[in-house]
Backbone as numpy.savetxt, mean C-alpha at the origin, in Angstrom:
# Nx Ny Nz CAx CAy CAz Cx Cy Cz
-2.36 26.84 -6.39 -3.53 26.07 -6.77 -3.25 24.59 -6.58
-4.39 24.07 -5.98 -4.04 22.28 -5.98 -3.94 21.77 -7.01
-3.47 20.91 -6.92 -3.87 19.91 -8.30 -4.61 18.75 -7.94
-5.36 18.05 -8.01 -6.15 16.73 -8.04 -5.67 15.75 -8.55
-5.43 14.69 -7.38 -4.74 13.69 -8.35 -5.83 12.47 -7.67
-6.44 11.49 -9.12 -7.22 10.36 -8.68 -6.64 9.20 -8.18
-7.05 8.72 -6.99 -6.37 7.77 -6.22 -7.22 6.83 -6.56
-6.22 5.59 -7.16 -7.03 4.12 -7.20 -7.20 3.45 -6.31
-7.93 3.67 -5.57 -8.22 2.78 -4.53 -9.25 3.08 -3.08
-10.34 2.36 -2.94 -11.01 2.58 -2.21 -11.00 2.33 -0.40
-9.63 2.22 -0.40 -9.42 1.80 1.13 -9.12 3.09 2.07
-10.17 3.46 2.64 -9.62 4.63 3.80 -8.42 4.63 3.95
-7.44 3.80 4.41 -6.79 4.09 5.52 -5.23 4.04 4.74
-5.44 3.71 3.48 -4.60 4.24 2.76 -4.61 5.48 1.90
-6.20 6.27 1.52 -6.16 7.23 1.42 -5.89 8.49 2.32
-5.91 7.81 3.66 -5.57 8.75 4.85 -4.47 9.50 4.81
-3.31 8.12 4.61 -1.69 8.06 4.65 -1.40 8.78 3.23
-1.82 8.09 2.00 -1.05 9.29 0.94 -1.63 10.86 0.87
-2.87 11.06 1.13 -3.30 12.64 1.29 -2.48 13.33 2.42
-2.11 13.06 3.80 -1.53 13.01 4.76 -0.03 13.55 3.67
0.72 13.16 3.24 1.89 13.14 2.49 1.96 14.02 1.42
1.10 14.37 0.37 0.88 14.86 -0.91 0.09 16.24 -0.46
-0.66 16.45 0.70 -1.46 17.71 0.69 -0.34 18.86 0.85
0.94 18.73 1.79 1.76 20.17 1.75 2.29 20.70 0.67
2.21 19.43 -0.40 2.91 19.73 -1.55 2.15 20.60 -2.69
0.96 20.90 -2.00 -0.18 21.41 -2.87 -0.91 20.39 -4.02
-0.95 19.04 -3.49 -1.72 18.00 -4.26 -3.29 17.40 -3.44
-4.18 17.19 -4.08 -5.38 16.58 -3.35 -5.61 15.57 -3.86
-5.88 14.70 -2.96 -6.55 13.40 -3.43 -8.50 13.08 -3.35
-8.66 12.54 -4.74 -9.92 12.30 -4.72 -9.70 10.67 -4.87
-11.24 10.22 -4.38 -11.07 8.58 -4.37 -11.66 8.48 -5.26
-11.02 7.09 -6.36 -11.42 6.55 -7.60 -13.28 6.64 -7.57
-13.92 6.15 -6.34 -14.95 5.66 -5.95 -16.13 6.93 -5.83
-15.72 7.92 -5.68 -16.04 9.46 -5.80 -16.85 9.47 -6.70
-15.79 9.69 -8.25 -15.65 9.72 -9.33 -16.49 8.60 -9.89
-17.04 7.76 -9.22 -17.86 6.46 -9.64 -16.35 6.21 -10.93
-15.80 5.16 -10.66 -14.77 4.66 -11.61 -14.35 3.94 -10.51
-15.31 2.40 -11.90 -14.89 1.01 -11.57 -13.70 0.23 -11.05
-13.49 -0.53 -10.28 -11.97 -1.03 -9.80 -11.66 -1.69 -11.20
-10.66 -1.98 -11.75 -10.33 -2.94 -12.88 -10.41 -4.22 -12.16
-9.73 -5.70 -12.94 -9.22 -6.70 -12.86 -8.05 -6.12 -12.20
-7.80 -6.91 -11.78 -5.66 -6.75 -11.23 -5.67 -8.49 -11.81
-4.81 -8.16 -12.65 -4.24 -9.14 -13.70 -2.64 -9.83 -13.70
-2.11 -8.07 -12.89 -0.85 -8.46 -12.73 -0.35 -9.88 -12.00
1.29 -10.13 -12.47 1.22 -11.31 -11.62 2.50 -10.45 -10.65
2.57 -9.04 -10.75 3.91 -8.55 -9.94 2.89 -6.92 -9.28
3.57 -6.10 -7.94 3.18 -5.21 -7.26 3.31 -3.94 -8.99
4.04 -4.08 -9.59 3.97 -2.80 -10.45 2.61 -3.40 -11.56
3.04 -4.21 -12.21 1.78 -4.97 -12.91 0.21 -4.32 -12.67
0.14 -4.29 -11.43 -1.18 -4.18 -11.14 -1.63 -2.66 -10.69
-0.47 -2.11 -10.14 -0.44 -0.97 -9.91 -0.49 0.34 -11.17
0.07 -0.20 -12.22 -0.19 0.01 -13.57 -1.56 -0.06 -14.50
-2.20 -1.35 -13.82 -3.56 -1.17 -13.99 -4.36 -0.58 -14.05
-3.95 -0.24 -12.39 -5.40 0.44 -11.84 -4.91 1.82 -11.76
-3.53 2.58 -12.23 -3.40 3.61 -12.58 -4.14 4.17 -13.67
-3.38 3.43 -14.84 -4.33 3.68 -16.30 -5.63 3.34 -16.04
-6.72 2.55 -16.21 -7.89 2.74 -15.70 -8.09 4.06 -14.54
-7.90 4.16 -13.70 -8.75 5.67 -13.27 -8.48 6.73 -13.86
-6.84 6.72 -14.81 -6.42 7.89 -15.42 -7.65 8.01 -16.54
-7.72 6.67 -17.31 -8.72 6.80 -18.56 -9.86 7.15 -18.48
-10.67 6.47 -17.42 -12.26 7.28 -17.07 -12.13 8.38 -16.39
-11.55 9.30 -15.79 -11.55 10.77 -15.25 -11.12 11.55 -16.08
-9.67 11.21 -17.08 -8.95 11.87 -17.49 -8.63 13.17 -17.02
-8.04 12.52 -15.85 -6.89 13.28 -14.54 -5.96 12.43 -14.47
-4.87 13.40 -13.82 -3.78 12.15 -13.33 -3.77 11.12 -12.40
-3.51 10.00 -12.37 -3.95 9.53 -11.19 -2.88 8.75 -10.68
-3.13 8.34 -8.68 -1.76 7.34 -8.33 -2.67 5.97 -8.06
-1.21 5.16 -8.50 -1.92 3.95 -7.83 -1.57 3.06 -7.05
-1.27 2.45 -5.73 -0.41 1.68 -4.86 -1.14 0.28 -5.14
0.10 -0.46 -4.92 0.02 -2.07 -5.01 1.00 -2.37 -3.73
0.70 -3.07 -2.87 1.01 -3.14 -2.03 0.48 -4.70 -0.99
1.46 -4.86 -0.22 1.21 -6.29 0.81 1.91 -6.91 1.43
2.19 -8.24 1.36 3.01 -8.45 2.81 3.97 -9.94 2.24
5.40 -9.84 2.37 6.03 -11.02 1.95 6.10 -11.69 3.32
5.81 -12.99 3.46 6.47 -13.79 4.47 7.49 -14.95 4.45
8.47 -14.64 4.43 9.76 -15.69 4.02 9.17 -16.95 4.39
8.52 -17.25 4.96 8.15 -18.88 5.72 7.18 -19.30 4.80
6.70 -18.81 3.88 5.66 -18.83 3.27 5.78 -18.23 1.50
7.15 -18.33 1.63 8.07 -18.05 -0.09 7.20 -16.99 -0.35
7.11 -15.97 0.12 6.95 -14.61 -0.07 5.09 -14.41 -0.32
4.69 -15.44 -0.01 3.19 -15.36 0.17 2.98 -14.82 1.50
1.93 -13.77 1.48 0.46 -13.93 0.78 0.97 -12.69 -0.56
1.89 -11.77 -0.28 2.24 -11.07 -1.68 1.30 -10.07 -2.42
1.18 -10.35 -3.77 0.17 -9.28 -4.59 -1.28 -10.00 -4.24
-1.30 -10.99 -3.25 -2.55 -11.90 -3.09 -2.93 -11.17 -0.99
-2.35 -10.09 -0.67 -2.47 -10.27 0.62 -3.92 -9.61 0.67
-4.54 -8.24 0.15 -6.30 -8.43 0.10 -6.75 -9.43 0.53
-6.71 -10.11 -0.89 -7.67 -11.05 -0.48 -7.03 -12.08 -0.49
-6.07 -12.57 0.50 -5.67 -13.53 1.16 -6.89 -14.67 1.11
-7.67 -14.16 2.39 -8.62 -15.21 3.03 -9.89 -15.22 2.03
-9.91 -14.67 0.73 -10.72 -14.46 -0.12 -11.53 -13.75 -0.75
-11.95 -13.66 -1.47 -12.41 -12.19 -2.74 -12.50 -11.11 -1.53
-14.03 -11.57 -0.62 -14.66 -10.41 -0.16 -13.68 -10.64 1.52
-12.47 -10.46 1.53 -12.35 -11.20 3.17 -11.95 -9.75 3.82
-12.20 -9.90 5.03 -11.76 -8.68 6.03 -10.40 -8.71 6.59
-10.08 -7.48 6.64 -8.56 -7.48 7.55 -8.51 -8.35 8.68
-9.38 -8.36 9.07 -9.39 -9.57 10.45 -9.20 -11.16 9.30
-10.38 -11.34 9.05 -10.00 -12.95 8.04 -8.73 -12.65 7.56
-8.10 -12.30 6.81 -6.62 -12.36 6.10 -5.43 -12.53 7.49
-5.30 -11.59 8.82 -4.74 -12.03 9.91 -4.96 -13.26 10.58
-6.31 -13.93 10.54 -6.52 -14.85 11.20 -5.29 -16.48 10.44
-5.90 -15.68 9.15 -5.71 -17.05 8.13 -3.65 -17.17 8.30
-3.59 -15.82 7.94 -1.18 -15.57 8.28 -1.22 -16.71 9.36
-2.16 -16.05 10.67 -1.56 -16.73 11.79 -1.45 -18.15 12.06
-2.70 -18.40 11.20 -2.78 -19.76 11.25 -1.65 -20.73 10.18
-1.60 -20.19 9.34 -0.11 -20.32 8.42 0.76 -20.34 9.16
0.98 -19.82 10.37 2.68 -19.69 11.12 2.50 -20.17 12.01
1.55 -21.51 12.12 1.12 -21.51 13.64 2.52 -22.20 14.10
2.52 -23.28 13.36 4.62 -24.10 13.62 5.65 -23.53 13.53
5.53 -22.15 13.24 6.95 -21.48 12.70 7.70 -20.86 14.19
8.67 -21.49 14.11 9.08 -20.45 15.46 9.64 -18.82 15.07
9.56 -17.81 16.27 9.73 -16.58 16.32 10.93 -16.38 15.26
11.81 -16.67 15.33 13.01 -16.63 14.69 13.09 -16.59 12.94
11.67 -17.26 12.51 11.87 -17.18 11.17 10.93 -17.25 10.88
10.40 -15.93 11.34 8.85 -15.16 11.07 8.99 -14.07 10.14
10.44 -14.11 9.77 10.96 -12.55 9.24 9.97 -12.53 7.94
9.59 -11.19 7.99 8.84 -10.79 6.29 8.86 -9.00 6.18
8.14 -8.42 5.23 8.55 -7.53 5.54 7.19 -6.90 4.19
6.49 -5.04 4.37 5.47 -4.94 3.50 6.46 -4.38 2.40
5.99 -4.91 1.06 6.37 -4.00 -0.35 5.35 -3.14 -0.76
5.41 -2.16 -1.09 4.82 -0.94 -1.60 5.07 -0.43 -2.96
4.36 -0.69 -4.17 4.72 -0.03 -5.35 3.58 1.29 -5.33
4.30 2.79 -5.97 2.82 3.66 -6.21 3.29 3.83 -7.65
2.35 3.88 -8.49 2.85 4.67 -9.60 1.95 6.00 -10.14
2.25 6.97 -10.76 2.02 7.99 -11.42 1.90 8.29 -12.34
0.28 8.23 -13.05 0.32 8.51 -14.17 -0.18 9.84 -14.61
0.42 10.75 -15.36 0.00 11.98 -16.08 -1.39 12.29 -17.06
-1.65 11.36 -17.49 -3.06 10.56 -18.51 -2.57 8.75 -18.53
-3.95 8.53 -19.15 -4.15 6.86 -19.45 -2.70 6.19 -20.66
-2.21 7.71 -21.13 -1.21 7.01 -22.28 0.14 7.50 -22.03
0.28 8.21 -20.75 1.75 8.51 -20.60 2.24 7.00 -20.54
3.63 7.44 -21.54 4.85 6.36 -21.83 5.99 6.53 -20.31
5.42 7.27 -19.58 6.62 7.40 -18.80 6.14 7.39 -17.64
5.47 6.67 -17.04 4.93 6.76 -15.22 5.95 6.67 -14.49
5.54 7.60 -13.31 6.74 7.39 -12.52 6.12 6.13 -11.83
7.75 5.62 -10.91 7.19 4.20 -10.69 8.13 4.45 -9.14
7.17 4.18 -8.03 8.21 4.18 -6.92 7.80 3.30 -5.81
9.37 2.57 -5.37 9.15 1.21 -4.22 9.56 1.46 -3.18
9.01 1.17 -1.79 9.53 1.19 -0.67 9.12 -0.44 -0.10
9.97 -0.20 1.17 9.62 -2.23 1.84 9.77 -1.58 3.29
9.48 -2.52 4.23 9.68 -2.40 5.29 9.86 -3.31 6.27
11.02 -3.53 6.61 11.40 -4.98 7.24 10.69 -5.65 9.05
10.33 -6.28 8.72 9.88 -6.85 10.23 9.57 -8.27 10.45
8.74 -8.89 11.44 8.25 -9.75 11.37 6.85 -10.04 11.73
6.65 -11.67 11.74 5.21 -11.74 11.80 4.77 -12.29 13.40
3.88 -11.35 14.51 3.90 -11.72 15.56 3.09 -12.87 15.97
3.00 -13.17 16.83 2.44 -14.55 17.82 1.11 -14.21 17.60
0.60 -13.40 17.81 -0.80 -12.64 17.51 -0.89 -11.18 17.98
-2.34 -11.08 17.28 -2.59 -9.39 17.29 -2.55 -8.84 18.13
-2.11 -7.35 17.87 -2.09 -6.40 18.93 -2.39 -4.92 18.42
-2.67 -4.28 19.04 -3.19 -2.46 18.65 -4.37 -2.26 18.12
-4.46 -0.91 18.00 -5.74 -0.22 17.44 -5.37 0.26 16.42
-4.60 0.43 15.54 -4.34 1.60 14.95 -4.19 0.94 13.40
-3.89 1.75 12.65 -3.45 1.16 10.98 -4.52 0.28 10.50
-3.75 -0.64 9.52 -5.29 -1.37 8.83 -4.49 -2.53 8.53
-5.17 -3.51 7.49 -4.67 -4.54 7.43 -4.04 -5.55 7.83
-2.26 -5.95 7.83 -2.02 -6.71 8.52 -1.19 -5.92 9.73
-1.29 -4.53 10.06 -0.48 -3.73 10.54 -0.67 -4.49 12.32
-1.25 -5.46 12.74 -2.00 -5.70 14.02 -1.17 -6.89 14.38
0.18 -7.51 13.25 0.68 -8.26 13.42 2.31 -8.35 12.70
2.09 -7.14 12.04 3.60 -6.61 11.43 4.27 -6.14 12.73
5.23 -7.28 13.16 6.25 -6.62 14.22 7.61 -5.66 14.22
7.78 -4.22 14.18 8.81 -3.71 13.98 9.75 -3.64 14.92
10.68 -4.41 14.67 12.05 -4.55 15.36 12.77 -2.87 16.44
13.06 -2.06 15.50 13.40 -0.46 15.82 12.10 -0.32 17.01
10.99 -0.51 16.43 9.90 0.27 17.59 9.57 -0.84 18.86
10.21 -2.01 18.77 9.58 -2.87 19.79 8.08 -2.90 19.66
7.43 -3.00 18.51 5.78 -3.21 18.78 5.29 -3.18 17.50
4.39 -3.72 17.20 3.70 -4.02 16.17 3.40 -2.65 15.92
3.16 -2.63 14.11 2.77 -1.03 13.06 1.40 -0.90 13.79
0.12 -1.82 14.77 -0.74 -0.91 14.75 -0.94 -0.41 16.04
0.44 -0.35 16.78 0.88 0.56 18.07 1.25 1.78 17.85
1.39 1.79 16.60 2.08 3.15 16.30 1.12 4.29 15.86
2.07 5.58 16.12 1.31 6.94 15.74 1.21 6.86 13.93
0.02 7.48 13.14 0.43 7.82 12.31 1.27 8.42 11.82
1.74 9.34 12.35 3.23 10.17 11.76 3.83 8.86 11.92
4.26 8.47 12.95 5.46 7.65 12.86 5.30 6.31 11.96
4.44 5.98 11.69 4.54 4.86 11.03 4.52 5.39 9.14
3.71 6.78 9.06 4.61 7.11 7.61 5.74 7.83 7.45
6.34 7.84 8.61 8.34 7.98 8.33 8.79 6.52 8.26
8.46 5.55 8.55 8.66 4.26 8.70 8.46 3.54 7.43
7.41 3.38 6.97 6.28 2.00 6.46 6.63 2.26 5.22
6.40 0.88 4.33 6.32 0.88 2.92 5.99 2.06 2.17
4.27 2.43 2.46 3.95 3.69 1.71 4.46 4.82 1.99
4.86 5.19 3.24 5.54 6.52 3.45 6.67 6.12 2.79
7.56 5.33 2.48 9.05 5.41 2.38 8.80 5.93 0.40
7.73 4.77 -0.05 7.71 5.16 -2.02 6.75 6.58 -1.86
6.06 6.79 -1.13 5.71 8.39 -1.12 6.22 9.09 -1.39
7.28 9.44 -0.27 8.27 10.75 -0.26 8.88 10.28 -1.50
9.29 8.83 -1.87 10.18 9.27 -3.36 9.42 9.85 -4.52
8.29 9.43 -4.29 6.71 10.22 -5.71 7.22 11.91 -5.10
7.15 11.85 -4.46 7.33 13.69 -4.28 8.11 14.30 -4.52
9.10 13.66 -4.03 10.09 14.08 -4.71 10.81 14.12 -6.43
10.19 12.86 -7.16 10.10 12.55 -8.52 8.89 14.15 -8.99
7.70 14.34 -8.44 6.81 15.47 -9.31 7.55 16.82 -9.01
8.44 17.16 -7.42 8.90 18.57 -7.43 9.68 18.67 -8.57
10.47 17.43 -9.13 11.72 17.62 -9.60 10.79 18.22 -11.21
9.47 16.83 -11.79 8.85 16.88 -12.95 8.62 18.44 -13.10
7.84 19.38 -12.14 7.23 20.55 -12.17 8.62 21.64 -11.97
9.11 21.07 -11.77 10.22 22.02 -11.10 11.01 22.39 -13.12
């Protein structure tokens, strides 16, 4: 039997990637947005902070378990900005295109060499709105920031995240391969491995 777990967050293309991951395990994902259940504030000033948030909030109005990723992009040239701010970088309502435009224009002086940054990924897991014990899991993924965009594929800043190993930016890549790779695939598999062990 599945289990249902409520995903905070209304972005396709990250519900793609964790259902993609969690369905062999016999888990389904429903979107917070489904369920009509409001986004919170993100208050946090750190990736777990907020991810904690918007866990408890969807756990509390469904009362299901729910995951929640916090996630974005450090750029050393830029003291680890745009960060828990990479959404909405270019502002409240801004598009993946505005938030790339705005990086690039941030790096326009930076030479290649110390473009290095890399995405952080927190998910956490909550059992109800009052478990004392969420699981809490991080992955990163090292690369840099390119000259400008390239690919079709992925979302966000994936059109300018350059991976070193693949020679090409994350949105050249296959989905499989970029969740054996990427932030969220890497704290995924550790969530899965944290619930076989919980159920087990």
């Amino acid at each position: 039997m599945s289990v249902e777990i409520v995903i905070a967050s209304g972005n396709k293309g990250k519900l793609k990637e964790i259902n993609k991951v969690i369905q062999p395990l016999g888990y389904s994902a429903v979107a917070q947005k489904d369920l009509d259940v409001p986004e919170p504030e993100e208050t946090g000033l750190t990736f777990v902070e907020n991810a904690l948030i918007k866990a408890r909030n969807a756990a509390k109005l469904t009362g299901r378990p729910a995951l929640a990723d916090d996630s974005g992009i450090e750029v050393d040239a830029l003291k680890g900005q745009p960060g828990i701010y990479s959404a909405r970088y270019a502002g409240v309502d801004a598009s993946d295109k505005d938030n790339v435009k705005k990086l690039l224009e941030a790096l326009i002086d930076v030479p290649e060499s110390q473009r290095t940054a890399r995405f952080q990924c927190v998910i956490v897991y909550m059992r109800h709105a009052e478990d004392p014990t969420p699981i809490i899991c991080q992955g990163s993924w090292e690369g840099s920031i390119a000259l400008q965009a390239d690919g079709d594929n992925g979302f966000g800043y994936d059109p300018v995240f350059f991976v070193p190993s693949e020679n090409c930016v994350a949105a050249k890549l296959t989905a499989e391969r970029k969740n054996t790779l990427s932030h969220r695939g890497k704290a995924l598999t550790q969530l899965m491995q944290q619930l076989v062990n919980h159920s087990g």
